[in-house]
N, C-alpha and C positions, 0 to 999 in steps of 0.2 A: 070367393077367391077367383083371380082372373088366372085360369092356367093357358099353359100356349095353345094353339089351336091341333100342333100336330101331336103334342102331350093328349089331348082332350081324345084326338081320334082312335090312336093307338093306341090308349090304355082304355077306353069304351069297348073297341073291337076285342081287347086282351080277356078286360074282365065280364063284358056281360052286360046288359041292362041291370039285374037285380045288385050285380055286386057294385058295382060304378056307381050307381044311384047313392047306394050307401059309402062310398068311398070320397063322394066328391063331398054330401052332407057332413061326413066325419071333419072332411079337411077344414071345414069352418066352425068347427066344436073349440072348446077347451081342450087340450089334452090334459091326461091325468096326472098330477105329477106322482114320481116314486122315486125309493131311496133303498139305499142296499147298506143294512147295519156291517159294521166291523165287527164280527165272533173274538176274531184273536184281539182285539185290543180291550172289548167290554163286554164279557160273555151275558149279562144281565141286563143288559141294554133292553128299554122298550119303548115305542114308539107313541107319541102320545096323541099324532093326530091322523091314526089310520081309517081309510075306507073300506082294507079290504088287504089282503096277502096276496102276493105276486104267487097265482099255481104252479108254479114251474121251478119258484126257489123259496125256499121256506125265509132266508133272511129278508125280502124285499118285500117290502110293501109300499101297497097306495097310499095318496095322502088326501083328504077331501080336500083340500083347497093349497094353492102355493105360497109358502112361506118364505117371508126373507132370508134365504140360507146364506146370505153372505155374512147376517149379523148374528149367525151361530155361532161362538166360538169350539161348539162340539164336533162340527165340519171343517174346521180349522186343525182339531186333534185327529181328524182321521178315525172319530167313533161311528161315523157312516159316510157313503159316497150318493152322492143324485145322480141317481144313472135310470134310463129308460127302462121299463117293465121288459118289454121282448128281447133287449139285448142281453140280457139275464137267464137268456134261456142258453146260453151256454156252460151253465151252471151244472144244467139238466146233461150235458153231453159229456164232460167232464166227469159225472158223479158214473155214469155209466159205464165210459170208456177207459176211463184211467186210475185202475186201481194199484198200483203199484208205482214208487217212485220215477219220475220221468225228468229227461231234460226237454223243455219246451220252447219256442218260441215265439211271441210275437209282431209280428213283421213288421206290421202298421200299425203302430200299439196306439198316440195319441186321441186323446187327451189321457186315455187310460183307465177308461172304466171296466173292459173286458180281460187288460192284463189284470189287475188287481183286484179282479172275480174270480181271474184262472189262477191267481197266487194263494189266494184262499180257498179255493177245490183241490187244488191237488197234492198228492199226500206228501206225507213229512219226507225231509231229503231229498224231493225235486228241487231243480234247478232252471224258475221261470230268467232267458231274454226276452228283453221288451225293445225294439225298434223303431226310430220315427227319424225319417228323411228330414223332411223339414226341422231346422237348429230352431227358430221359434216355440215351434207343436213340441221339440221334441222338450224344451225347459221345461213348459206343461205335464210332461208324461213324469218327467223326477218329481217335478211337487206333489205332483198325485200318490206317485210309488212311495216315495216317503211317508207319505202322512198314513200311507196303509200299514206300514212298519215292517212290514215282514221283513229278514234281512237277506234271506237268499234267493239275492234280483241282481241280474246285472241291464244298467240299461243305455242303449247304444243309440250314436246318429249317424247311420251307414246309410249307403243302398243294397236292398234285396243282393244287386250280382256283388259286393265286401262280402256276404255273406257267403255265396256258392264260390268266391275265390278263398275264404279263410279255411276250410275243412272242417269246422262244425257240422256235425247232426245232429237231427232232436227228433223225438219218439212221437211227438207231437208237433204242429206246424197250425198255427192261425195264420188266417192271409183275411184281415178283414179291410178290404180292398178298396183304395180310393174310388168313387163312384158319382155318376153324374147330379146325387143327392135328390131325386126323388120324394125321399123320406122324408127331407128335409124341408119342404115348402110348409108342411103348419106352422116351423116354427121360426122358418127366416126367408123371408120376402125376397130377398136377395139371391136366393136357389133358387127360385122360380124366373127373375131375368134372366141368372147364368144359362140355363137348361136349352139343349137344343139336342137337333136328333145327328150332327155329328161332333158336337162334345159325348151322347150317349157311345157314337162308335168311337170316337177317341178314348177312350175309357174302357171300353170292350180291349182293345188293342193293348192297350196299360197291364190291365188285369192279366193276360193270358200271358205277358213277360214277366210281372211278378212272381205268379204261380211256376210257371217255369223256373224259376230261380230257386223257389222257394221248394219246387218238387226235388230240384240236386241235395239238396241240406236236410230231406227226410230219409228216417231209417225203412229199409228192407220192414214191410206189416205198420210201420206208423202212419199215424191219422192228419190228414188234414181237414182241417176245419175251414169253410170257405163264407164268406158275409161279405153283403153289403147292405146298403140301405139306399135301397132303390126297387123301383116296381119292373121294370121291362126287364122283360126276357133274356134280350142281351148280352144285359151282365149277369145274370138270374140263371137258368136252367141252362141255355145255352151255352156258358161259358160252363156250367156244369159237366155236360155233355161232352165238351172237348174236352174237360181234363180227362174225361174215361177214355175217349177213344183213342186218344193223341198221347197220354203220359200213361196209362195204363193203370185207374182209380177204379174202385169198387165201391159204389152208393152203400152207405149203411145207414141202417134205420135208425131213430132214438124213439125211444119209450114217450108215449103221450098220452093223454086220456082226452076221450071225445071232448067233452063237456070245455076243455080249454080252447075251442074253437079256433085251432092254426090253421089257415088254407093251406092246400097242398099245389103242387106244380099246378102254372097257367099254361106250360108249354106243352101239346098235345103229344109231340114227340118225345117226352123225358116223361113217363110216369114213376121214376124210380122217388123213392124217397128226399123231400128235399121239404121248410120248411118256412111259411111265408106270413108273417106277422100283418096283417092290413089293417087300418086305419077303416072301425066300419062294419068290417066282415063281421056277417049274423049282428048285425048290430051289437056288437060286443057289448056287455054289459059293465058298467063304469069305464067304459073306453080303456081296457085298460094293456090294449096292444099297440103302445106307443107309435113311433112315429113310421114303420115302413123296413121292418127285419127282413132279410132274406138270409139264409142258412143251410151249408150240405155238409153234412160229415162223410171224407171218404178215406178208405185202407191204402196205402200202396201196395198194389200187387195183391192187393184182396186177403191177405194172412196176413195173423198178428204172431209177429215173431216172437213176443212176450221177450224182448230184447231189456236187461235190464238196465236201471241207471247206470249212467258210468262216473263210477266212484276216482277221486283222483288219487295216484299213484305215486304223486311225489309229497313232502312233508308242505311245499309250501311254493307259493309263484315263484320267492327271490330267496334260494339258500343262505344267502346274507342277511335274514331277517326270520332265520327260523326259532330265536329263541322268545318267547314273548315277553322274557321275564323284564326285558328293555323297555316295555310302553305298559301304557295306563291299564291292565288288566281289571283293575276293581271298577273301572266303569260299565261294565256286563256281566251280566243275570250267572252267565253261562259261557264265561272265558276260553273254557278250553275245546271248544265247540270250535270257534274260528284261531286266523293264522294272520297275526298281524303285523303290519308291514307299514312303510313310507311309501308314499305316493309323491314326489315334487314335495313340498310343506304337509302333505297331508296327511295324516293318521289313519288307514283304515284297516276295518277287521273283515275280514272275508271268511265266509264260513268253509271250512273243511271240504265240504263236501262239494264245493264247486270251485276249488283251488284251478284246476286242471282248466278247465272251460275257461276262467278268469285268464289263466296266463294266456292261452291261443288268445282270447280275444282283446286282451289288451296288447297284441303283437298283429292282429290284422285289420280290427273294427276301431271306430271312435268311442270311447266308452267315456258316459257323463255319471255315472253312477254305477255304486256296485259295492255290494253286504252294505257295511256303515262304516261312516264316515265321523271319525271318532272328536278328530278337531285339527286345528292348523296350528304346527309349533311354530309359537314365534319366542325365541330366546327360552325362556328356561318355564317361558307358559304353552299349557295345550288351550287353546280357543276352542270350547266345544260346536261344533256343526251339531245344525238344527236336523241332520239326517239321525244324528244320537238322541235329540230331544223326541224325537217322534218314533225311536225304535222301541218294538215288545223285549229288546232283548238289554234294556237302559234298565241299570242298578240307581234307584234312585235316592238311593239314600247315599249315592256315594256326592250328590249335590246338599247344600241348605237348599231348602223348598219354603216356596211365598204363595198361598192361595190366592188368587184376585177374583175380586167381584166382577157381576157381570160386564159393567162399566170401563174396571179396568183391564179386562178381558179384551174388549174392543180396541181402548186405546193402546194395548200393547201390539195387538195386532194390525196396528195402525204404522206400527213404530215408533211410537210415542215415548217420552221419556215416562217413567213407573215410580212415582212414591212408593217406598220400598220401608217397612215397619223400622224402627230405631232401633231394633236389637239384632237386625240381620248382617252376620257375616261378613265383613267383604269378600271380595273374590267372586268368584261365576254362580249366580243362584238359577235354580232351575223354578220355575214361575208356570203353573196350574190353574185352570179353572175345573172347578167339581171333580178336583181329584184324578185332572187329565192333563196329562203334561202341554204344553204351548209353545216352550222356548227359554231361553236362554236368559241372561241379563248381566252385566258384571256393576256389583257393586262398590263405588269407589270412594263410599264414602259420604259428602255433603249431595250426590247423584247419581244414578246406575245407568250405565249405560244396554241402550235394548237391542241384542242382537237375533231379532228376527230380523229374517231374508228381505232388503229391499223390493227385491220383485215380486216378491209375497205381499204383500201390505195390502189390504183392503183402502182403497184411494178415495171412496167414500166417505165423507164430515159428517154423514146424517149416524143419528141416534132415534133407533125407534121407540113409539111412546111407551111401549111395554115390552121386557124382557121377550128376543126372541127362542124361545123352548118347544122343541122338535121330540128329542130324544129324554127318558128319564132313566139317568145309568144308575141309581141308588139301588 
């Protein structure tokens, strides 16, 4: 790999002959891939083509070689996510730090591999936001969050200071921070053009206004969580360093065990607790410290207030929509959980327990999603949204249900029109592969029409020669 010449100096000088050596060697390996199972959608879920278990989270694991995951349709259900082995080590900080109901947020959530690892660590009755500036990244982050199912997520497309103007707090606070990408050179050529040593300080500069923003909207003892993925100092220890001195942050430790070989600080000046994934280090064994984690956990004010979730105090966002008895209640598990409501044409159930956070934030933030999205009334029909098809909290018998082959798995996910059996229904059938829900379809008859998500669609014609199978949920 050709890196820039002053990348080459400064991270030589940073890391060392022995560690550099092995750092540059790693950057032209394979990386490994991994994948992070869904517990709440398929508790028996198992993996069929592992190398190895990610130490730091028991659901992820390595995979000996990369597989077509687009022509999953089990990755399509949201039965597991492809997310980096070391980004997963947040999994680890979570289990440790947050044991009691929390509101959370994620600032920079997109694509959404670390919201929808932190939706599934933390315990029942928190309330994960997920955030992404960019309207593009931020579409990405709802596809993601949906297909993880969980229902109580709201997720937003603001900037950091929407947030320190709305009066939100959260007990927890991820700032995993745009960053000069680093990390990213094994796996896109294109980080390695971009990079330069003042996009690194433009970036430096980014970060310490985010944080800043992000430090007004944490509770008195809550944590933030700080990452990027990137190797210099910079944005690494240094910006570490100034959240302590400057916002008044207490470095906390997480539990680790030798054997998982994390480097610790490069920066001579910060020996406090901080967290660095390299591509390399000890020549990791099956490579399996992705592409370039950097990670600190710190207290505000260094005390944990043991601050409890804040439960909401009124019956519902709109008084005018407090009885439920008005919309579809048989389409969930567990009705009287959430407080449902019209949106513009749209049905959705928001869970109880984050009523309150919902109403502030849908009166300061841009919110693209939030609980589920039940369907869109048009005339005397509800159109079910695919946010219902992919929720754990979808009564599914209150649909007719059509199994599809792996075949027509694909082509529905294509948006394809679906042969639909001669004894089905008409009306909206909810459509499965291996017993996992996909989406939607309304049958009318001589054809059904497929409503899965246009900008969902696999845009791919190829069909591979043999079933792609990842996962076995039997």
């Amino acid at each position: 790999m050709n890196l820039p010449a002053e990348f080459e100096s400064y991270t030589h000088q940073l890391m060392g002959n022995d560690l550099y050596n092995q750092f540059v060697q790693a950057l032209d390996d394979e990386p490994t891939p991994s994948i992070r199972l869904n517990r709440l959608k398929c508790p028996s879920a198992k993996v069929l083509l592992p190398a190895g278990q990610v130490p730091w989270y028991p659901d992820g694991y390595l995979l000996d070689n990369r597989p077509a995951f687009t022509f999953d349709p089990l990755l399509h259900a949201g039965v597991y996510y492809v997310q980096e082995s070391s980004s997963m080590f947040l999994g680890a900080v979570l289990r440790q730090y947050v044991t009691k109901a929390v509101d959370m947020l994620d600032l920079c959530a997109a694509p959404g591999g670390k919201s929808t690892l932190a939706r599934l660590e933390l315990p029942a009755g928190s309330t994960l936001m997920c955030n992404e500036p960019v309207r593009n990244r931020a579409q990405i982050l709802v596809e993601n969050v949906l297909k993880c199912g969980h229902p109580e997520v709201i997720v937003t497309n603001s900037y950091p200071q929407d947030y320190r103007r709305s009066g939100l707090t959260f007990g927890v606070i991820l700032c995993d921070v745009p960053c000069s990408g680093e990390g990213m050179f094994r796996k896109n050529e294109k980080a390695v053009d971009e990079w330069s040593v003042e996009n690194v300080n433009n970036c430096q500069r980014l970060q310490r206004e985010i944080v800043t923003d992000a430090w007004a909207c944490l509770d008195e003892g809550g944590l933030l969580i700080y990452s990027t993925c990137t190797f210099n100092t910079k944005e690494d220890e240094e910006n570490v360093a100034w959240i302590c001195d400057e916002l008044g942050a207490t470095l906390l430790p997480v539990d680790t065990k030798t054997q998982w070989d994390i480097a610790p600080s490069l920066w001579k000046a910060l020996d406090g607790p901080v967290y660095r994934f390299i591509p390399g280090y000890h020549a990791a064994p099956n490579k399996r410290y992705g592409e370039g984690l950097f990670m600190a956990v710190m207290r505000k004010n260094g005390t944990n207030s043991e601050k409890p979730h804040k439960e909401s105090k009124q019956k519902g966002p709109r008084k005018q929509h407090a009885n439920n008895d008005q919309y579809p209640t048989h389409l969930l598990k567990d009705a009287e959980m959430f407080q449902l409501q019209t949106v513009g044409t749209e049905v959705v159930a928001i869970p109880k327990t984050m009523t309150s956070t919902y109403e502030t934030a849908s009166k300061m933030l841009r919110i693209l999603s939030a609980g589920i999205m039940l369907g869109e009334q048009k005339g005397k029909d509800l159109i079910p949204n695919q946010s219902l098809a992919l929720s754990t909290q979808l009564y599914q018998d209150a649909f007719p249900k059509v199994a599809l082959s792996y075949i027509e798995a694909l082509n529905y996910l294509r948006k394809e029109a679906i042969d639909l059996p001669a004894d089905t229904p008409r009306g909206f059938v909810l459509v499965t592969y291996s017993g996992m829900p996909l989406g939607f379809v309304k049958n009318i008859g001589n054809r059904s029409n497929n409503l899965y998500p246009t900008e969902w669609r696999i845009r791919s014609s190829h069909y591979p020669e043999n079933e792609t199978k990842i996962i076995d949920i039997k």
